[in-house]
Each structure stands twice: as C-alpha cells, then as structure tokens.
C-alpha positions as CSV (number, residue, x, y, z in Angstrom):
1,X,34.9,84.6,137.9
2,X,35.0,82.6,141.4
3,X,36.6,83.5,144.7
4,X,40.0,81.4,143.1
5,X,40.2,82.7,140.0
6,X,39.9,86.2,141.7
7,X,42.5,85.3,144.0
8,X,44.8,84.9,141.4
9,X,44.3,87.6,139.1
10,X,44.6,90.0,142.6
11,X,47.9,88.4,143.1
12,X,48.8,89.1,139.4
13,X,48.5,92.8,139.9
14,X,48.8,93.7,143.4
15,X,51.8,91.8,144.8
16,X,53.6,92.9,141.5
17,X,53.0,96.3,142.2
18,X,54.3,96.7,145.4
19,X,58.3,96.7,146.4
20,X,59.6,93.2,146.6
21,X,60.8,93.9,150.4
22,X,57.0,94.6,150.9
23,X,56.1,91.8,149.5
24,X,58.1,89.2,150.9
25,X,57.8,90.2,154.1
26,X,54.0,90.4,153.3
27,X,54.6,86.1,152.3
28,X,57.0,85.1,154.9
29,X,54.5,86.4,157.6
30,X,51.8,84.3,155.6
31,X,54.0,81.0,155.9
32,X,54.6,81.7,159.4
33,X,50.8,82.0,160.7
34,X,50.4,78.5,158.4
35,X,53.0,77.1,160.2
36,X,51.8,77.8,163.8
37,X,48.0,76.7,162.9
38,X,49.7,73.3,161.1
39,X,46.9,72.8,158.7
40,X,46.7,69.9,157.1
41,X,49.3,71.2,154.4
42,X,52.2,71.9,157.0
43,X,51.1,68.2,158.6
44,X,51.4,66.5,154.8
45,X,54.5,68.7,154.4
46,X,56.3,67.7,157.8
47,X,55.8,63.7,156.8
48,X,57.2,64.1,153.3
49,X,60.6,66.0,154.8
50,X,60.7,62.9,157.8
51,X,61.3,60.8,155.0
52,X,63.9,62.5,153.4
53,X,65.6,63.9,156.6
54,X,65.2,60.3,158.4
55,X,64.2,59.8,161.9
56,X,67.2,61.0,163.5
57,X,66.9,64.3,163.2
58,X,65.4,65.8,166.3
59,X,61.9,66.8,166.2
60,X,62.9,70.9,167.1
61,X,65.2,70.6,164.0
62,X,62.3,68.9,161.8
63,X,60.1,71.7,162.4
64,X,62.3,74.3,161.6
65,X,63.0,72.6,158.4
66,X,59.1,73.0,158.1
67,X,58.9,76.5,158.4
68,X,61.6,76.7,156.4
69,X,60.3,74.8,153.9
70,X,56.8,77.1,154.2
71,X,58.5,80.1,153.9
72,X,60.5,78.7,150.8
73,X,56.8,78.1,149.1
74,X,55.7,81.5,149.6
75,X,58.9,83.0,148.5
76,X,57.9,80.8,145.1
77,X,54.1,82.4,145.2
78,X,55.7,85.8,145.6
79,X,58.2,85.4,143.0
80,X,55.8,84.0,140.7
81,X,53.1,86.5,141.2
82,X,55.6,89.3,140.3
83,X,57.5,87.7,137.4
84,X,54.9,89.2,134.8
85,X,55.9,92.5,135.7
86,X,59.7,91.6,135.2
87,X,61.9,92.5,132.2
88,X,64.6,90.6,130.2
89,X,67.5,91.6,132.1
90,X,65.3,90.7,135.1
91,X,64.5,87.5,134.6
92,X,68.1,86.6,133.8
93,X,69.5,87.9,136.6
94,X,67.1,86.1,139.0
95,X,67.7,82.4,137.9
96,X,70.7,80.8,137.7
97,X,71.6,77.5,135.9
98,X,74.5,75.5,136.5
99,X,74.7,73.3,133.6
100,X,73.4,75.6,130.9
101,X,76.3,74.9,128.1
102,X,74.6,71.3,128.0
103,X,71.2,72.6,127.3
104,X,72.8,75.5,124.9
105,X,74.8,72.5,122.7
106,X,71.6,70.7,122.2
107,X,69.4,73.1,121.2
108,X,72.1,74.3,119.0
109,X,72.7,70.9,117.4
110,X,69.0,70.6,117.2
111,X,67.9,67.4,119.1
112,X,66.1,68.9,122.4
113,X,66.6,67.9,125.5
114,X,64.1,66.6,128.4
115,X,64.7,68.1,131.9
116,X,62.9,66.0,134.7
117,X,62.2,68.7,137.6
118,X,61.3,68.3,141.4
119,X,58.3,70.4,142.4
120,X,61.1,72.6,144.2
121,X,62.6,76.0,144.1
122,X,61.0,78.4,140.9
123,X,60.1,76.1,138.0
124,X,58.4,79.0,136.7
125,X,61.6,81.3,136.7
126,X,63.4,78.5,134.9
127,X,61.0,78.4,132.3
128,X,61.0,81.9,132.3
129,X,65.0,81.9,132.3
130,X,64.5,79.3,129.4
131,X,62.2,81.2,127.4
132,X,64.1,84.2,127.7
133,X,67.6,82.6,127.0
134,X,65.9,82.4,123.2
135,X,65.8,78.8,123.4
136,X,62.6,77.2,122.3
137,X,60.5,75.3,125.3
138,X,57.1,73.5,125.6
139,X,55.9,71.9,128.8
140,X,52.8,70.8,130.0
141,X,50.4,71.9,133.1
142,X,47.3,70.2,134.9
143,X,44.3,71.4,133.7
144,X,42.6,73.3,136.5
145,X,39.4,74.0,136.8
146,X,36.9,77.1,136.9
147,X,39.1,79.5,134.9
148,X,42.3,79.0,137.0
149,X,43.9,76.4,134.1
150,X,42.9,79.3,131.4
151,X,44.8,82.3,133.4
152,X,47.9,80.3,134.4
153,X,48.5,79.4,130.7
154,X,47.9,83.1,129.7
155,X,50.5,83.8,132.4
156,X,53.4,81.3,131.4
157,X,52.4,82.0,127.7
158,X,53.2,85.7,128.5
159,X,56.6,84.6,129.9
160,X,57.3,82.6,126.1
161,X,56.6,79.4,127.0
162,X,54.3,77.3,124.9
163,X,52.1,75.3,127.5
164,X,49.8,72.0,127.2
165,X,47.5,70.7,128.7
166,X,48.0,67.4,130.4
167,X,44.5,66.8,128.7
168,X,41.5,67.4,126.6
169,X,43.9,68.8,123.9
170,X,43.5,69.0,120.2
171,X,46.2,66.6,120.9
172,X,47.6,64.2,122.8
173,X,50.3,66.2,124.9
174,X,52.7,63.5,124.6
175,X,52.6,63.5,120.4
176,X,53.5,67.1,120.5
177,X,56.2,66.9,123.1
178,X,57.4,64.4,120.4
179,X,57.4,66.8,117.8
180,X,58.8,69.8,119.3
181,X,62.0,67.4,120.5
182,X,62.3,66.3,117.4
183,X,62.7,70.3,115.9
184,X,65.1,70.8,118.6
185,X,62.7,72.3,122.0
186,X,63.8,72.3,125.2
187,X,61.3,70.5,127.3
188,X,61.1,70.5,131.5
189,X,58.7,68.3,133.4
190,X,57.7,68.2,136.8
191,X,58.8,64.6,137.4
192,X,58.5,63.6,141.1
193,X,54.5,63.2,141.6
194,X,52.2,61.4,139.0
195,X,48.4,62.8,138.5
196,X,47.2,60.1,136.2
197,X,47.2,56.9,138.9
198,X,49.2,55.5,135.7
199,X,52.5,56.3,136.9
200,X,55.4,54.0,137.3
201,X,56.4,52.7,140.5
202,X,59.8,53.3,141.8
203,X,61.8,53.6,145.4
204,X,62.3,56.9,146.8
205,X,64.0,58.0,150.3
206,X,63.6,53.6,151.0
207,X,59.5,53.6,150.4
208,X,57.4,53.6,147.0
209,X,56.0,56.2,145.5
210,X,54.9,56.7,141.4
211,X,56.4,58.9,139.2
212,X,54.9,59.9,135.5
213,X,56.5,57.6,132.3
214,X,57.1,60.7,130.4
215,X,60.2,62.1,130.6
216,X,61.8,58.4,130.3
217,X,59.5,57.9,127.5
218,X,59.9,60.8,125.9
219,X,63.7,60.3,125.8
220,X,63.3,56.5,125.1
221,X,61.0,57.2,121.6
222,X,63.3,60.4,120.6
223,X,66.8,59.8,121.7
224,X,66.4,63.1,123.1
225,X,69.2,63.6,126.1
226,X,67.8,63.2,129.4
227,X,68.1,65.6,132.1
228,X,67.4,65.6,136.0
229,X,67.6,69.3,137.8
230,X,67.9,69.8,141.1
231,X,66.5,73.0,142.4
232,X,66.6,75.6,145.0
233,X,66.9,79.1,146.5
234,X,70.4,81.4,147.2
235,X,69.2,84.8,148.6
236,X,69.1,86.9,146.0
237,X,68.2,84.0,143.0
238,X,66.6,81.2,142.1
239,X,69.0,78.5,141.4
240,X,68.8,75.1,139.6
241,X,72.0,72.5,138.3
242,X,71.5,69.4,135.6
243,X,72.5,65.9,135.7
244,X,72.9,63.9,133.0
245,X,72.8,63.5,130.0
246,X,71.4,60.0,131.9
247,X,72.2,56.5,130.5
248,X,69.1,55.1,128.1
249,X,68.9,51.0,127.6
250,X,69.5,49.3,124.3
251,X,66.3,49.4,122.2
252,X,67.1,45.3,122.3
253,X,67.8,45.1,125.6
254,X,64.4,44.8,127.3
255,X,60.5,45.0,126.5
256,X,59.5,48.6,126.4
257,X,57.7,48.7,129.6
258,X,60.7,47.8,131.5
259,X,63.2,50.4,130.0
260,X,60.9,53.2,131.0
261,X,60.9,51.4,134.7
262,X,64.2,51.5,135.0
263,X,64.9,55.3,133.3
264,X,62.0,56.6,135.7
265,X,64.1,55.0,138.7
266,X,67.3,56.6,137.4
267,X,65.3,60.4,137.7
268,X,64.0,59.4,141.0
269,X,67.0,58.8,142.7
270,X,68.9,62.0,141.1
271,X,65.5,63.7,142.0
272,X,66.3,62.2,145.5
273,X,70.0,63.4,145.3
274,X,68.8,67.2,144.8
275,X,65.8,67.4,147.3
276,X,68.3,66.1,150.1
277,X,71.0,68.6,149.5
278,X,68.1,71.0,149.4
279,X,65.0,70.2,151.8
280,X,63.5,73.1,152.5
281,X,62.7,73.8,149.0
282,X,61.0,71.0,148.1
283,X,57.7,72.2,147.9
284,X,55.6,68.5,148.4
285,X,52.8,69.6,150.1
286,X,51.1,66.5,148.8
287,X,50.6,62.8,149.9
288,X,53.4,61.4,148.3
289,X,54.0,57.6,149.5
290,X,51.9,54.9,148.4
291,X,52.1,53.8,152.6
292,X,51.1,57.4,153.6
293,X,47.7,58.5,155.2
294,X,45.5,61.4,153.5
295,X,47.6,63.5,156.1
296,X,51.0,62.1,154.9
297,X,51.6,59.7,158.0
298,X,52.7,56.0,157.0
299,X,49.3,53.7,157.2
300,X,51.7,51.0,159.1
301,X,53.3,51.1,162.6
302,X,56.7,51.4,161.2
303,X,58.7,54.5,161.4
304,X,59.3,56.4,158.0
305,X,62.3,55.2,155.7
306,X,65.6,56.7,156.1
307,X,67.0,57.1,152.4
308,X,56.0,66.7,135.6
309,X,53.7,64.8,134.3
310,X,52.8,63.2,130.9
C-alpha cells in the first residue's frame, strides 16, 4: 500500500469516527491554509470561477468565491469520507433531490434514465441517495492507479452502486451502460470534463471546452430520457434538481456524429445554468478551457469570457 492509498483508507476510518462538528471544522481549516498558500489547485480553481463569474466581479469578491469554493470541496471530502459509516435513514436525510418523481416514473416504467452531473456539490451522496431510494444505478469511475481505483469502487460498491471502469473492463463500459438502460437502471455521469481527449467540443461560459459523448450517446442509441442536474450545498444537505427530460433529434434528421454534438451542447449549457446559480460548489480544480494555461490562465492576451465520462 503507498503513501495514497494509505491516505485514503485513514480517511475511511478516522474522519468517520469522529463527530461531524469535529470533522468539519477539522476540513474547513484545511481549505483555508490551501487557500492562503494558493497552490496551483486554488490558482486553476480561481481561473475556472473568472469564467463563470465574468470579469466584473471585483477581485476581493472573486476570492472569496475561492475560499468558498475550497471550503465547499472539503465539505465534499468530509462528507464522503464518513458516508460509509452512515445508515439508511442517514443517507436520505442528507441529500435532497428536486425532481425525483421524474426519475421514480422511469424506473418504474422500466426505461432508465441518464443523468449528466457537474463535478459539483456530493455526487457520491446522490449515488448514495439513489442507491438507497431502491432504484437500480450503474456509473462509471476513472481507473486510478496503485490501489486507489480498487478501494474507491469497494467504497461506492458498499454504498449499492454498481461501478465501471472507464477502461480495461471485461467490457466495454459503454455496452453495459447500454444494457442496464435498457432493464430500466438509473444511470449519472460526470458530464462537464472529458478524460479521453475524444470528447466533443462545445461552448461553455463564451470559450471551448470538451465534454464526453456519452450521456448524449447513450440516450441517442436507447431512447433513454436525458437528464442534466445541477448540484449544490444548503447547510444541513446536499442538494441536487433535474432538467429535462432534454429534447433528442430525429434519427433522420442528421448523421450521427452531429446529433451527439448538438445533445452534448444542450447538457453544457444546462450544466452552465446550474454551476452559475451555484459557484462555489463547482468543484473544477482542473484546466478546463481548451485556451487555458496548465495553471488555468487563458494562453491569449484577452480577458476570460463572460457567459462523467464514457
């Protein structure tokens, strides 16, 4: 087991056995001591909010939003680290989904649903809310290396969700996600940053970025409804809301290639919609833009724009 790994498996059982005050005090000092030493991170983090908050905001106001948004990520580390340790009644009392009737109908009727999710809020709580709402869910994570991959499936397994790999499957992630739609799964993707430099291109907050095919494929080959959530923190929950079912072009209406293109433009701008009313919990810590510098500052002298993984 390496220094990571460890990491991990010490936050699995010692942040879950001390009292949540403890512990989120414990995290919120954490994100503050990262915000003062602005690490590359908080730098990355700070040049993805510009984008969304545009370049009036005052730069006080813009690092607040930054600390904020810090403090919002560790609340998620926290949360996550302790949800093991959580019952039933727990886990439904800590997430809250507006929208849930929609996703209730459709597994009832037996056709699935894709949910598109922003890297924002708890996306493990919802799985977990999910999982523990009875309703049957797959997703799919990046395989990590060194043992890491191995102990967050065994964590998210626990929580009864059924978990792929994004590869080196038995098989192909996206033929499964295929089946378990068709028997009726619900099944949430992070949708707002692609890992497999195959993603489609699309405008987000006025510059370009890539976003995966999947979900928009995945509803495209299945007729499965299509979802986009929005996701954030109240005090005392984790909170999420759906969108949709959204609109899906005519199987005759354009070459394959393009319907995708312009399905994975309709998630990006209702992912847009969501991480606007909701900043600081966006958790893109990430270069993001295809214009952006390895420390998330545009490559070009202009100012920045104003406007889950298959």
């Amino acid at each position: 087991m390496n220094l990571t790994e460890a990491g991990f498996v010490a936050g699995w059982r010692l942040i879950r056995a001390l009292p949540r005050p403890v512990a989120a005090a414990a995290f919120r000092a954490g994100a503050d001591r990262a915000h003062r030493r602005d690490g590359g991170g908080t730098r990355r983090l700070r040049a993805n909010l510009r984008r969304v908050v545009g370049p009036e905001l005052p730069e006080a106001e813009l690092d607040a939003l930054v600390r904020a948004g810090l403090r919002s990520y560790a609340r998620y580390w926290m949360e996550a680290f302790r949800l093991p340790g959580l019952d039933r009644a727990e886990i439904l009392a800590g997430f809250r989904l507006d929208g849930a009737d929609k996703l209730a109908a459709d597994v009832a009727a037996g056709r699935g649903a894709v949910v598109a999710l922003p890297h924002a809020g708890n996306w493990d709580a919802a799985g977990a809310w999910v999982a523990a709402t009875g309703w049957p869910m797959t997703t799919v994570a990046e395989r990590l290396p060194d043992g890491v991959y191995e102990r967050f499936v065994g964590f998210r397994e626990g929580l009864g969700m059924e978990i792929l790999p994004n590869r080196g499957g038995p098989r192909p992630a996206f033929d499964v996600l295929v089946d378990r739609l068709r028997a009726g799964y619900v099944v949430p993707l992070l949708a707002d940053r692609d890992l497999s430099a195959r993603g489609v291109e699309v405008d987000f907050f006025g510059g370009r970025t890539r976003m995966p095919a999947g979900p928009a494929l995945l509803a495209i080959r299945t007729g499965a409804p299509l979802y986009v959530a929005s996701m954030w923190y109240e005090p005392d929950a984790a909170c999420a809301s759906i969108e949709g079912p959204l609109p899906l072009p005519a199987e005759d209406s354009a070459p394959l290639d393009e319907r995708v293109r312009v399905v994975t433009q309709r998630i990006a701008d209702g992912l847009a919609a969501g991480i606007a009313r909701h900043p600081e919990d966006w958790h893109m810590l990430q270069r993001m833009w295809l214009d952006q510098g390895p420390q998330g500052a545009p490559t070009s002298a202009q100012p920045p724009a104003t406007t889950g993984t298959v």
